[in-house]
C-alpha positions as CSV (number, residue, x, y, z in Angstrom):
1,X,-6.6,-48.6,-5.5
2,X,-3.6,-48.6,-7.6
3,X,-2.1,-44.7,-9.3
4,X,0.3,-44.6,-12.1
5,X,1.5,-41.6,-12.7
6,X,2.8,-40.6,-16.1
7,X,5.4,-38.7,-17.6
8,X,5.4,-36.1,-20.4
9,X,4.7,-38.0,-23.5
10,X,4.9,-36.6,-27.0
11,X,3.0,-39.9,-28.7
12,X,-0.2,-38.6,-27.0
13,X,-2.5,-42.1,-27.8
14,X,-6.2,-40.8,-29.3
15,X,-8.0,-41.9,-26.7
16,X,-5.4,-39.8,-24.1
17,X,-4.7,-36.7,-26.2
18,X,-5.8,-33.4,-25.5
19,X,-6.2,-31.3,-28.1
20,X,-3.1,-29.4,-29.6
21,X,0.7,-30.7,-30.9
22,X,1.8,-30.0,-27.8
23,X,3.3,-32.7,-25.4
24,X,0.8,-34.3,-22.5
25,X,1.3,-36.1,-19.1
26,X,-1.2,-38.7,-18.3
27,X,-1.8,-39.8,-15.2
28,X,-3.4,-43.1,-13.9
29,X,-5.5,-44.4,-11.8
30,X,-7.6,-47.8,-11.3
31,X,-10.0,-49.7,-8.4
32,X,-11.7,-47.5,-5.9
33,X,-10.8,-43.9,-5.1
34,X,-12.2,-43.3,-1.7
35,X,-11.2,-40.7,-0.7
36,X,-9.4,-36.9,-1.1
37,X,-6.2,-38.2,-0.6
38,X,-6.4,-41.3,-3.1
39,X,-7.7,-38.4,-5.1
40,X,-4.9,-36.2,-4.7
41,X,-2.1,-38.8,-4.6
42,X,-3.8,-40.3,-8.2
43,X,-3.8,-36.2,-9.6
44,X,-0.4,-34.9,-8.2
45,X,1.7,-35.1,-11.0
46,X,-1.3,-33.4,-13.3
47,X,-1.7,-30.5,-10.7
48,X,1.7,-29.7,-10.9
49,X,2.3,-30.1,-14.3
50,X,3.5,-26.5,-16.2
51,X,1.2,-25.2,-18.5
52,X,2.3,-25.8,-21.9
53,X,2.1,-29.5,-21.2
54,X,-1.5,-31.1,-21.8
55,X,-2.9,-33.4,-19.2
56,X,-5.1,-36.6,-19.4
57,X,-6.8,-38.1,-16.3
58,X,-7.6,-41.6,-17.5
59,X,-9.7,-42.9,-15.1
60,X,-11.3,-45.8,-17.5
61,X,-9.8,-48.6,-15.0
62,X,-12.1,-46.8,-11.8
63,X,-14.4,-49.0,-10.3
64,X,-15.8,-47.1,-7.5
65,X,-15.7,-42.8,-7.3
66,X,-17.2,-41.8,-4.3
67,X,-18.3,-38.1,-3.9
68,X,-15.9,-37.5,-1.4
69,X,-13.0,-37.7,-3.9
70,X,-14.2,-35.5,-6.2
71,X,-13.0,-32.1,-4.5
72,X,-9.1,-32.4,-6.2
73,X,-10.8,-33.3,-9.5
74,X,-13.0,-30.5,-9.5
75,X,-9.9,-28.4,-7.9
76,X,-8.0,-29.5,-11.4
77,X,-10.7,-28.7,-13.6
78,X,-10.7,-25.2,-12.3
79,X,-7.0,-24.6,-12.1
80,X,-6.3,-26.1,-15.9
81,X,-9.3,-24.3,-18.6
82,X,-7.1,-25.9,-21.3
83,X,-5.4,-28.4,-22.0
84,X,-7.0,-31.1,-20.1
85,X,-8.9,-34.4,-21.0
86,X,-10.2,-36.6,-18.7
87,X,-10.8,-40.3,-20.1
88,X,-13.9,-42.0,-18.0
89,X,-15.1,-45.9,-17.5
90,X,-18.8,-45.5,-17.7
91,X,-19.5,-45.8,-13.9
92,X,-17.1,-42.4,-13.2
93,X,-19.1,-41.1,-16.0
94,X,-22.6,-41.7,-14.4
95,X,-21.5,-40.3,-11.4
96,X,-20.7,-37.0,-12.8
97,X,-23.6,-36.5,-14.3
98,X,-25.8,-37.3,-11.4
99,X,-23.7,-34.2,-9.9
100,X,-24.1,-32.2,-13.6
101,X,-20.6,-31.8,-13.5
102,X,-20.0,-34.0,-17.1
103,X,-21.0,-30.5,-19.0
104,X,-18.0,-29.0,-16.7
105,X,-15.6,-31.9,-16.9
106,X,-13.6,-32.4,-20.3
107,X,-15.3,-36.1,-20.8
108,X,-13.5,-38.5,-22.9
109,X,-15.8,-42.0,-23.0
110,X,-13.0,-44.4,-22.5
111,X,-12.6,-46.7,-25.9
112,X,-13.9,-50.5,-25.5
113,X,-11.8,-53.2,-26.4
114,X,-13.1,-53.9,-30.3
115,X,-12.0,-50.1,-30.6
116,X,-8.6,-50.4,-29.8
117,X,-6.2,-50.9,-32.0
């Protein structure tokens, strides 16, 4: 598993942004999160972040979420009600909704590569 952790950004790239003018701080992580702790270490900087700053969790590079590091998502999810995007590969996305938690979870599909620019 490998986390990059963001700063505060005031570019805020589409498929990152929340909604709003106001600055965000994205936060990274790619490969396999295991565990609560890869969990936490890959959200720390979002579940700290102040208020008026957006967050986005881009988890597009994930190839493996297991259920047992979902608790600091969720945890985020209930701590932030606005403000917060979280951009999904299509295997992250499946697994949330096999738990129903995409209708609570601020989905953003992550783009594919003919849709970047």
């Amino acid at each position: 598993m490998s986390i990059i952790t963001g700063s505060v950004d005031d570019s805020r790239p589409p498929e990152h942004a929340a909604a709003g003018d106001r600055p965000v701080l994205t936060v990274r992580a790619a490969g396999e999160l295991l565990d609560v702790p890869a969990m936490t270490a890959a959200l720390q900087d979002a579940l700290s972040a102040p208020f008026d700053v957006d967050v986005a969790v881009d988890l597009s590079a994930v190839t493996y979420l297991s259920f047992e590091a979902l608790p600091p998502l969720i945890r985020l999810v209930q701590h932030r009600t606005t403000g917060l995007d979280v951009v999904v590969s299509e295997t992250v996305r499946r697994k949330l909704a096999l738990l129903g938690l995409d209708t609570s979870i601020p989905l953003r599909p992550a783009l594919r590569r003919d849709e970047r620019r």
